[in-house]
N, C-alpha and C positions, 0 to 999 in steps of 0.2 A: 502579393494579391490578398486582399481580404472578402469576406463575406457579410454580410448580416447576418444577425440573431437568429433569422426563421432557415438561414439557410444553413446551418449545422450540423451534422451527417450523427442524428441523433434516433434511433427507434428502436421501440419496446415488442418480441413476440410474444405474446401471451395468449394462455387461454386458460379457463377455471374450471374446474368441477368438483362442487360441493366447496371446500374450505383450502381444496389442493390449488398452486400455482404453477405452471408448466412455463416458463419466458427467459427470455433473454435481456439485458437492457446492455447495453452499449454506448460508450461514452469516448468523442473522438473527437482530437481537434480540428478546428474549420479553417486555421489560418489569421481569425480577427481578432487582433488580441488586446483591444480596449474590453471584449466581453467575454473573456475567460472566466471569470466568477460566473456571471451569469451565465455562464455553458454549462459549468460543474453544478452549481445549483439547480439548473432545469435536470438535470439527469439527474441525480443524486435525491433530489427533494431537500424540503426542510430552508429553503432559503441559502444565503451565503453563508451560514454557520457553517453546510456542508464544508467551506473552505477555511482552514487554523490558517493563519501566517502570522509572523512579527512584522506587519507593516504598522502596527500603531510605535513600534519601535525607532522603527524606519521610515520615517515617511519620505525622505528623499530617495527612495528608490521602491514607490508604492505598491507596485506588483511583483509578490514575492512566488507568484505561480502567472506563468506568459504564454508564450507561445512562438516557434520559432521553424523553420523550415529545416528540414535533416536534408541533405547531398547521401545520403546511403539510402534512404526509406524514401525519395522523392516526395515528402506530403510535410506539412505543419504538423508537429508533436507537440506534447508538453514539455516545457522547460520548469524546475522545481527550483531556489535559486536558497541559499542561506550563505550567510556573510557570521565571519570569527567574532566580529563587534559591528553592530550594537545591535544584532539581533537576540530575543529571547523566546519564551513562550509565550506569546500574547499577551502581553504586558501582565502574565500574572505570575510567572516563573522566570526567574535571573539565571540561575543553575544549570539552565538547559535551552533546546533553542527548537521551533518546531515549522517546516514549512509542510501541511497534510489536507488529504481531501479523506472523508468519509462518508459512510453511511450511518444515519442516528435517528432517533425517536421518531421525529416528524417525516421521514424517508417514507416511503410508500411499502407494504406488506414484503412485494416480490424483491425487495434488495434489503432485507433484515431476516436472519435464520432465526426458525424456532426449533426447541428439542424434539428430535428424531427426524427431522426435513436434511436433506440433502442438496447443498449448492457447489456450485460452481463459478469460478473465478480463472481468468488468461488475462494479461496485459503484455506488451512491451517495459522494458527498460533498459539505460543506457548509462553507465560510471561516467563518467572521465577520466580522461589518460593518468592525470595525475593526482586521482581522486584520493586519499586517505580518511581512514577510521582511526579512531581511538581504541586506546585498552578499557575505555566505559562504552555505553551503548550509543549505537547509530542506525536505529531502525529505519529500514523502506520498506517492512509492510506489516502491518498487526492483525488479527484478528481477536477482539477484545467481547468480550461481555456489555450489552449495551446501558444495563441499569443493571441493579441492584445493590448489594453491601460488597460483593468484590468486582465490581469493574473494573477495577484499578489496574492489575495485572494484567498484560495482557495473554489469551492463550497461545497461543502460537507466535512466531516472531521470525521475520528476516531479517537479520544486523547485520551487517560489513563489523571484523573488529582486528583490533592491532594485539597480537599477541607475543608477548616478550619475550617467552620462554626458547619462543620459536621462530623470533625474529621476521613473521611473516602475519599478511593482513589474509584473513580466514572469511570465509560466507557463515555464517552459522544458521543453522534452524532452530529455533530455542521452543521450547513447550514447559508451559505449568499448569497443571491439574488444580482442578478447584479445592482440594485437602493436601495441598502442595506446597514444601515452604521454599523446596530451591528449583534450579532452571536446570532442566534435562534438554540434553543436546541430544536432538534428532540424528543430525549433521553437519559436518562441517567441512570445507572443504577450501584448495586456497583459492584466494579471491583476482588474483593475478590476471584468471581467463576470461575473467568478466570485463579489463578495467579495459577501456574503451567499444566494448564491442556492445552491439543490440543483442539481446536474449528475449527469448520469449516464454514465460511464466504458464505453467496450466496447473491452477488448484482445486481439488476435488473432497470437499469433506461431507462427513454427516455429524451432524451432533446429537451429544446427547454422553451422560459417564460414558459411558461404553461404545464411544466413538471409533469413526475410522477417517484417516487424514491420507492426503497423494497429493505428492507435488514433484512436479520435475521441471525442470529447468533449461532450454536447448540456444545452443548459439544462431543468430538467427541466418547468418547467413552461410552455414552449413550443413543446421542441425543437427551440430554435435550434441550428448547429452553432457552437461555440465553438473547436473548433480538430481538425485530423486529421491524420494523418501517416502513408503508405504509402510504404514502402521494401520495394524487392528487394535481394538479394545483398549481406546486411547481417551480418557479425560476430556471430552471437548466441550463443557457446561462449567458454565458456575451456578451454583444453588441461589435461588433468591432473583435470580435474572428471568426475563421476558422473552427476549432475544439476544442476538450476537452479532456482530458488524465488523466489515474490515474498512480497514484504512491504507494509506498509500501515502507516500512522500518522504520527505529528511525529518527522523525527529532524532535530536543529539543531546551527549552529556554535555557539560563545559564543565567536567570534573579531570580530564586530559585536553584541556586546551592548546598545550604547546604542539601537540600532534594536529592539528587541525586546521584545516583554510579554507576559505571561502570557496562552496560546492556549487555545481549544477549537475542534476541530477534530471535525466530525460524521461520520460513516459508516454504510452503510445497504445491506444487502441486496448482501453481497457472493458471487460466484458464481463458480466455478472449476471448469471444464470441458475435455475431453481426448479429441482427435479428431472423430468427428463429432457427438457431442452439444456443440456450440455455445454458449456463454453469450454471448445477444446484449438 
């Protein structure tokens, strides 16, 4: 079944007072998936930049973010799709490989943090049975610095990674402070109880140095908790920046390529929320 463009299970609640933003925005697939760019970009703002892929890489297989029907969630999700070769990052990194939606400059006020504002983020996501990570990174979801001299890093990070010592593939939570030169691990946790099942994500930060970050993580169809993490007095700024923005999708090394194969990676019912309208 498909739908049109106007028919997209897309709306914003908001309401303002003075400079404060109270809203919701909401981003779900409709089923029609010649206009998944254009879905992700009406929500998102900023045009299709909203959306990284290596389709100039690939162009025989153009859409590297689709759309597909789940038999567990009854509804159309997102499908996120990256291939071992000849995907890269946008034809402008060999190194590494990137299928991502974000929020960025041109996005609208209520889906971009500024310091001391308080938002909120929930999605779906979904591994595959026989998903694997590498011992380099394979983030599914950032929260980065939007501009300035360190946006580079990102601050927070969910990776999937393979780790040797222990011969098992781990969740991690990674954070780095803006006078920070290495990655403190929130959490980590094995990655095992994730790989084929739906989870559902509820992220709660405020920024600002002297941040506070919550994120837990539940299976979705028993609501088990699979992993949480509550910090005070936590780095959540870089100096020099405007705002902060998250991201969502596969972005990977090809510095352990032998561990790695062609992913899909599902997403579902993402929600980005600011002050006290909550996504929980």
């Amino acid at each position: 079944m498909s739908f049109s463009i106007n028919s997209f299970v897309l709306f914003a609640i908001c309401s303002q007072f003075f400079w404060s933003c109270y809203c919701q925005t909401y981003l779900k697939a409709n089923g029609d998936t010649d206009s998944t760019y254009d879905l992700i970009a009406k929500v998102l703002g900023g045009g299709k930049e909203a959306v990284e892929t290596p389709d100039c890489a690939h162009p025989s297989f153009p859409h590297h973010i689709s759309q597909v029907q789940d038999d567990d969630l009854n509804r159309p999700v997102f499908a996120f799709y990256i291939h071992v070769t000849p995907d890269n990052d946008r034809c402008e990194k060999t190194d590494r490989q990137r299928t991502e939606i974000k929020t960025f400059g041109p996005s609208p006020k209520e889906l971009k943090g500024f310091e001391g504002e308080s938002v909120s983020f929930s999605w779906n996501f979904k591994l595959d049975t026989g998903f694997k990570a590498s011992t380099a990174f394979t983030h599914i979801h950032q929260i980065k610095a939007g501009d300035g001299p360190n946006a580079g890093s990102p601050i927070i990070t969910l990776t999937p990674r393979f780790v040797k010592n222990s011969n098992k593939q781990l969740l991690q939570v990674l954070h780095v402070g803006d006078t920070e030169t290495t990655v403190n691990r929130l959490k980590e946790v094995d990655l095992s109880p994730f790989i084929g099942e739906w989870v559902h994500v509820s992220e709660l930060i405020t920024y600002g140095s002297s941040g506070k970050y919550q994120l837990a993580i539940k299976r979705l169809k028993d609501g088990k908790s699979l992993l949480s993490v509550n910090k005070d007095q936590i780095d959540l700024w870089r100096q020099g920046t405007i705002f902060v923005r998250p991201k969502w999708g596969i972005y990977r090394s090809l510095g352990d390529k032998s561990r790695l194969r062609d992913e899909t990676v599902l997403f579902d019912n993402f929600c980005l929320g600011k002050g006290s309208k909550k996504c929980t």
